[in-house]
C-alpha positions in Angstrom: 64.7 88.4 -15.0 67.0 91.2 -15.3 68.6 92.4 -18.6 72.1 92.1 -17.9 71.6 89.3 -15.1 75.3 87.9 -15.2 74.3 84.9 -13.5 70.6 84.8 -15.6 71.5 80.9 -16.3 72.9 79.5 -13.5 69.5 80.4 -12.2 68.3 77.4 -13.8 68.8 73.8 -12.1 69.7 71.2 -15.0 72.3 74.3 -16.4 73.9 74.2 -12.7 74.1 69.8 -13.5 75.1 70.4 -17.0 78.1 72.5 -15.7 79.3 70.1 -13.3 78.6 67.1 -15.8 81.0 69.5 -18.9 83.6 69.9 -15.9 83.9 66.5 -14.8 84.5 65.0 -18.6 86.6 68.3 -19.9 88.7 67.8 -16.9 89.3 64.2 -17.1 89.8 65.0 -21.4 92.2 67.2 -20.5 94.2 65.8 -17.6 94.6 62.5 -19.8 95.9 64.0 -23.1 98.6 66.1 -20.6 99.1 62.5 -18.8 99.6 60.7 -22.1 101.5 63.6 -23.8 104.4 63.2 -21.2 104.6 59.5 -21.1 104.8 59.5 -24.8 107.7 62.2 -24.7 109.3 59.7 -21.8 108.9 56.9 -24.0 110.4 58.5 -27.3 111.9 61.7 -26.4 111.0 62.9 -30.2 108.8 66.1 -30.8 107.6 64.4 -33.7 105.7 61.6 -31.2 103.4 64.7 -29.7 102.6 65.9 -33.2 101.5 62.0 -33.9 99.2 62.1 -30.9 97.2 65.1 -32.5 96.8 63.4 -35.5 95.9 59.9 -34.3 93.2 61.6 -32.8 92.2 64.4 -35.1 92.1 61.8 -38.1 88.7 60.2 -36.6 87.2 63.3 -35.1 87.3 65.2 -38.9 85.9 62.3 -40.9 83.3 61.7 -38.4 82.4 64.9 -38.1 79.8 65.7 -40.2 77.7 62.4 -40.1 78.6 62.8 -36.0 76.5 65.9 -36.3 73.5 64.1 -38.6 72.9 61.6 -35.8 72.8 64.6 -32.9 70.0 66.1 -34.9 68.1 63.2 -35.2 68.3 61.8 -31.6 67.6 62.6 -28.6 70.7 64.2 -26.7 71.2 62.9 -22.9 71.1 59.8 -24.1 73.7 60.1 -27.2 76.0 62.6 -24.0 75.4 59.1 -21.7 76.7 56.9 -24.6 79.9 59.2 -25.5 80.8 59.5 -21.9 80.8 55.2 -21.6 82.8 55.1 -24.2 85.5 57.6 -23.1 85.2 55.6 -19.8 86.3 52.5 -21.5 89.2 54.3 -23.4 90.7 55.8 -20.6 90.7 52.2 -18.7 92.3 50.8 -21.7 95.2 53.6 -21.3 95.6 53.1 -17.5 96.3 49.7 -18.5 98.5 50.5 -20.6 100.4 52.5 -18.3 100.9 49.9 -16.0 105.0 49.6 -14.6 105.0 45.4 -15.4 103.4 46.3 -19.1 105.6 49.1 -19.6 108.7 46.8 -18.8 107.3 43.4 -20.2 106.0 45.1 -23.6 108.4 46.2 -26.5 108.3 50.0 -26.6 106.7 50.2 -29.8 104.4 48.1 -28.9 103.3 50.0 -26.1 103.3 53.6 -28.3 101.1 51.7 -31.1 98.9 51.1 -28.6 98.8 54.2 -26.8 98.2 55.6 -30.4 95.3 53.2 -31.5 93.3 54.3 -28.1 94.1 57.8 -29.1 92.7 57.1 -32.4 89.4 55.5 -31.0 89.2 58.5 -28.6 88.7 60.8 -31.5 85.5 59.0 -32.9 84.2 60.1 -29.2 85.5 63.4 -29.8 83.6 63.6 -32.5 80.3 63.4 -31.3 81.0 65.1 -28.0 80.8 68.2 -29.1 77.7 68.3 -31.2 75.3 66.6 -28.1 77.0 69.3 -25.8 76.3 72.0 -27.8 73.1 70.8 -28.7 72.3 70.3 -25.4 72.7 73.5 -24.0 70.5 75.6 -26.1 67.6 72.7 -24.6 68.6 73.7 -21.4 67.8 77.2 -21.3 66.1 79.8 -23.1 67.4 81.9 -26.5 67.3 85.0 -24.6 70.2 84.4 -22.1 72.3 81.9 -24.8 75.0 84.5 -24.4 75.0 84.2 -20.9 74.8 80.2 -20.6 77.5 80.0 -23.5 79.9 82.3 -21.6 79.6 80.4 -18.0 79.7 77.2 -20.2 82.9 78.2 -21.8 84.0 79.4 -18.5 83.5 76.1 -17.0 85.3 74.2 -20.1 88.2 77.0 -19.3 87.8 75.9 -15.1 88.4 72.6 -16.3 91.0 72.9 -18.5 92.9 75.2 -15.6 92.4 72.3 -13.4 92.8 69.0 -15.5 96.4 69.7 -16.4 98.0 71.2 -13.5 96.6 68.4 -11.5 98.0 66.0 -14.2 101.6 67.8 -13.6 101.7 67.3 -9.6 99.9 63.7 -9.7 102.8 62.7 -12.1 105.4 64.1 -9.9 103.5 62.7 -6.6 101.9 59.5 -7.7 103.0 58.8 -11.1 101.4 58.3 -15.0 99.5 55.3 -14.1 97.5 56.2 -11.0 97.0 59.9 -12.6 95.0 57.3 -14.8 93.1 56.4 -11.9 91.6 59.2 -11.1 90.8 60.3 -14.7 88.4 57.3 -14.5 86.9 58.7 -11.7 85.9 62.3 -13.1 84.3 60.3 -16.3 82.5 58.2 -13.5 81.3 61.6 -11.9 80.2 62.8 -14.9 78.1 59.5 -16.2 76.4 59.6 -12.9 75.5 63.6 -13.4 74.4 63.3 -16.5 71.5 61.2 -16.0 70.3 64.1 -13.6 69.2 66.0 -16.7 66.0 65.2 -18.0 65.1 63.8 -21.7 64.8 66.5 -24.5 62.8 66.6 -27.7 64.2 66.2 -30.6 63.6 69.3 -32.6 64.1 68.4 -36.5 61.4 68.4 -38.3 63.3 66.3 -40.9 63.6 62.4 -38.7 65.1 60.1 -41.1 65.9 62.6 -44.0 68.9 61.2 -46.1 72.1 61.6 -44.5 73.9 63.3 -47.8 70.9 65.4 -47.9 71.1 66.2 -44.7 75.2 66.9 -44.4 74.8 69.3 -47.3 72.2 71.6 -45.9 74.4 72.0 -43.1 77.1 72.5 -45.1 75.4 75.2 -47.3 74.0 76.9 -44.4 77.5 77.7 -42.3 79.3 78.8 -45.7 76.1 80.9 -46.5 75.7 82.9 -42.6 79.0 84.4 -43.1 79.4 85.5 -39.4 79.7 82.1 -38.5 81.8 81.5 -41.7 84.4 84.4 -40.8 84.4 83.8 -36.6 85.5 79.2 -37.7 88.0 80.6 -40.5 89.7 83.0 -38.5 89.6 80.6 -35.3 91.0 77.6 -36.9 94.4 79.2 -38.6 94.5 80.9 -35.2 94.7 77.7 -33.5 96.7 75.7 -36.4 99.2 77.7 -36.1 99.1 79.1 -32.7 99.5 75.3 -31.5 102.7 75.7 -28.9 101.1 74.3 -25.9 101.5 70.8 -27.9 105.7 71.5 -27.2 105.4 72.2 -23.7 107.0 69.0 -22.7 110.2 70.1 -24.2 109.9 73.6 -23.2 109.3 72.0 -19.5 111.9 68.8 -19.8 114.7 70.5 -22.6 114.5 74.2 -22.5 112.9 75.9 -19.2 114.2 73.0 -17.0 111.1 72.6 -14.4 110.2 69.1 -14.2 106.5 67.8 -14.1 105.5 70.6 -11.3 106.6 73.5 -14.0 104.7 72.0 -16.8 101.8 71.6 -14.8 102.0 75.3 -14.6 103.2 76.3 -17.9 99.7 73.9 -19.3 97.3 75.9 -17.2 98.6 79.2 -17.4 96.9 80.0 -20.8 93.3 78.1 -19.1 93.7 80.2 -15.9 94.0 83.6 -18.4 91.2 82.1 -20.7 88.7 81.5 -17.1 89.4 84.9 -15.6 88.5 86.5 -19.4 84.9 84.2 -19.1 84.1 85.5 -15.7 84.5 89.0 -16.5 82.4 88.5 -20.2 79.7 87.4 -17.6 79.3 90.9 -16.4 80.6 92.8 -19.4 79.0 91.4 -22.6 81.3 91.4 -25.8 78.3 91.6 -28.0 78.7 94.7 -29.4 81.3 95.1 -32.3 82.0 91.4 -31.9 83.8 91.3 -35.3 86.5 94.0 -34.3 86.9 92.2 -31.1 87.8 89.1 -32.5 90.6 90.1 -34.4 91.9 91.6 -31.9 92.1 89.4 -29.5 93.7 86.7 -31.8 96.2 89.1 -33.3 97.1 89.3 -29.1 96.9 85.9 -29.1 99.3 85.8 -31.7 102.1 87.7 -30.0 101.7 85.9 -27.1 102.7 82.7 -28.8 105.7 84.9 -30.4 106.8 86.0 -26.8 106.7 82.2 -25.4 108.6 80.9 -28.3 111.6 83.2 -27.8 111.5 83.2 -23.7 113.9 80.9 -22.1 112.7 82.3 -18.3 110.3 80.3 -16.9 108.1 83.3 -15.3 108.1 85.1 -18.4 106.9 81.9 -20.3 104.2 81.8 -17.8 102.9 85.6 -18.4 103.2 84.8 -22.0 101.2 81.6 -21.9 98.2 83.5 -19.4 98.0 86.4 -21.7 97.7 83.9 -24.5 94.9 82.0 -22.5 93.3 85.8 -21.8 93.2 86.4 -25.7 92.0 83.1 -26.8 89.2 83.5 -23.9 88.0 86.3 -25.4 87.8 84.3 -29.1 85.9 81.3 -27.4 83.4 83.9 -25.9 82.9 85.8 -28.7 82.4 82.4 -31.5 80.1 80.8 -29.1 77.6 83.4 -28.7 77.9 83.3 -32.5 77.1 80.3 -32.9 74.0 80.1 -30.7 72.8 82.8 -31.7 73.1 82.2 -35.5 72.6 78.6 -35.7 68.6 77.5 -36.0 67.3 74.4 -33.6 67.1 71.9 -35.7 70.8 72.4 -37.3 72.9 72.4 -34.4 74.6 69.5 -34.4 75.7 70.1 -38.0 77.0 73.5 -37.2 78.8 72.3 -34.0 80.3 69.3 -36.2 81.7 72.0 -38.7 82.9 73.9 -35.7 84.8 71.2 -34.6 85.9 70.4 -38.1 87.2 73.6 -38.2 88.1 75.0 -35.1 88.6 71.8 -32.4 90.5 69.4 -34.7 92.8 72.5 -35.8 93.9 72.2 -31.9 95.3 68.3 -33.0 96.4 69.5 -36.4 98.0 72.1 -34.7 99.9 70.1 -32.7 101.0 68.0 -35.9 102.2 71.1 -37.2 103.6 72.0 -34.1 105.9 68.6 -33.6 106.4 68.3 -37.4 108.0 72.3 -37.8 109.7 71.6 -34.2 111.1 68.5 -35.9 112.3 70.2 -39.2 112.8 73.6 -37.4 113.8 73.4 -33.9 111.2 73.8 -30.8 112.1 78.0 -30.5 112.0 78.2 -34.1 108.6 76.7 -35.0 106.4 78.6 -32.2 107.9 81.4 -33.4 107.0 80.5 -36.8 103.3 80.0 -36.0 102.8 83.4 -33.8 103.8 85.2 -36.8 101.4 83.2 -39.3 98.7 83.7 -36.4 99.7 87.5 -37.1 99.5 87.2 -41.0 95.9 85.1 -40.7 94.7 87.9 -38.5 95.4 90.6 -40.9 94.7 89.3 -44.1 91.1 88.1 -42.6 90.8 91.6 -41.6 91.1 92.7 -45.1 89.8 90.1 -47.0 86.5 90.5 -44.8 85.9 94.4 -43.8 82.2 93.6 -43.4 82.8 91.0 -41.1 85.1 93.6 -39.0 81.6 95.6 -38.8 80.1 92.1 -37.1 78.2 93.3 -34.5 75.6 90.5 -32.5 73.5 93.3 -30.5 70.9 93.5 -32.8 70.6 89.3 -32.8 70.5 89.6 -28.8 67.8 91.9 -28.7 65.6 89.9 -31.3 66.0 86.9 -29.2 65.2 88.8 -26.3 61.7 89.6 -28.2 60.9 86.2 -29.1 61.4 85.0 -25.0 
């Protein structure tokens, strides 16, 4: 197999299933919290309400993170991916329900927010062990030597979906409304429940079955806070994304500021996905490897001003270049952590390490968005992206100087001992 093979695994069968199975449930994820976000802003018209959706579902996902990662590494994966899929199913029936015109004018307002909320809530238990079983399951799929190359297309694929998932969620508002958009969220988590079972069993790789949970939680603990390129890469990632957190007030930018209606906000969503995709695809042929430290900074410090531009635009076209150079930036971060990650992280500890990375970096995207409504709240929309660019900024830098060894990270050397053991 060639070296630089930009399509080395796509060449395998059960990665090409895995991809479709990852699109199906990160496009249904996304379209629903973009679905739920607007009915929630319909219902309350309060910034605060978006920042409560974040954190309704980021409460569940951070506590269960770490034990969520115990149980990946001592089951066996498909069957734990089959299991989280069901019970997103369930979740996303119980909010198409809930969206339904008679229960929206029968039921007391509140009533029907708490409830939106508590589903939210149960959704980020799910949450919490999605992410561990995916990443777990990909390094099963294919082999160490071309991790960088499945990570990248898998990213790119999570990025494909998140393009799709909200813009779709924008025009199926506008065309068929919030509760029928619900409809056919149910039906990309039925796609992916049936593709999933197209993957074959894996072993389990721990040695240690049935060692002690606490045990077990604090040698993954010690191990990310001793690698400290994986360390460095979640630190710098989550205050990017805490702070960075504007797409969470893109339902006032689309109703309040820019004026564009559901068909703008679909647009303004999946500009930063579509910048983030086109970034992936090109990673595929040019690997970002080599002085992956410098790289990273970089591209969040780009990220940053992005977020600075969008905050002070008030033309939507200028927004929407804002928002895609954002998503080309942050595409370049996703690239760069994951290869990290798989390339750092040992078999039989990667659900522990993915749980930390969603401790760190995927619940900062719902804590972000707390911040977001909470500083838009106190603030004023403008003023609080603004606000959180510039912190992106200070993060970037003082990272940069805290950590000069880590602006040295360079992952060729890890690529090419990988590469040996193949």
């Amino acid at each position: 197999m060639a070296k630089n093979d930009p399509y080395a695994a796509l060449r395998y069968k059960e990665f090409n299933i895995f991809l479709l199975v990852r699109f199906a449930l990160v496009f249904a994820w996304s379209m629903q919290f973009i679905v739920i976000e607007w009915q929630v802003y319909s219902l309350t018209k309060n910034p605060l309400s978006l920042g409560i959706i974040g954190l309704m579902e980021v409460i569940p996902a951070v506590s269960m993170a770490l034990f969520a990662g115990h149980i990946v590494d001592q089951k066996e994966k498909r069957t734990l991916l089959i299991k989280c899929i069901l019970g997103f199913s369930v979740i996303s029936f119980g909010l198409f329900l809930l969206t339904w015109p008679t229960i929206i004018n029968d039921w007391k307002e509140q009533t029907v927010l708490y409830s939106i909320y508590f589903l939210v809530f149960c959704g980020g238990f799910v949450r919490a062990f999605i992410g561990p079983t995916i990443f777990s399951l990909l390094a099963l799929i294919v082999p160490k030597k071309i991790y960088p190359n499945a990570a990248t297309w898998s990213s790119s694929t999570w990025q494909m979906a998140a393009v799709l998932g909200p813009a779709l969620a924008g025009f199926s508002i506008h065309l068929i409304g919030v509760h029928w958009s619900m409809c056919l969220i149910i039906a990309f988590a039925l796609l992916a429940f049936v593709g999933v079972f197209q993957i074959t069993k894996k072993p389990i790789l721990n040695p240690n079955i049935g060692e002690p949970v606490m045990q077990s939680l604090r040698a993954g603990l010690s191990f990310v806070f001793k690698t400290k390129a994986v360390l460095g890469a979640l630190t710098l990632d989550m205050f990017a994304v805490l702070f960075g957190g504007a797409v969470a007030l893109l339902p006032i930018y689309a109703q309040d500021i820019l004026e564009v209606g559901p068909e703008g906000f679909g647009v303004l969503r999946a500009a930063p996905a579509v910048g983030a995709f086109l970034t992936m695809i090109f990673s595929a042929y040019v690997p970002l490897s080599k002085n992956a430290g410098l790289k990273l900074l970089a591209a969040i410090f780009g990220f940053g001003v992005s977020i600075i531009v969008f905050g002070l635009s008030s033309v939507f076209w200028i927004s929407v270049v804002a928002l895609f150079f954002s998503g080309i930036t942050d595409g370049v971060s996703m690239v760069i952590r994951q290869t990290i990650l798989q390339l750092k992280t040992p078999d039989n500890m990667r659900g522990r390490v993915a749980s930390v990375n969603s401790m760190f970096v995927g619940s900062s995207n719902e804590l972000g968005a707390f911040e977001s409504g909470v500083t838009a709240k106190l603030m004023g929309t403008v003023t609080a992206v603004v606000f959180g660019g510039t912190m992106t900024l200070i993060t970037v830098i003082g990272t940069g100087l805290a950590l000069p060894s880590f602006r040295k990270l360079d992952l060729t050397e890890d690529l090419e001992q990988h590469n040996k053991e193949d």
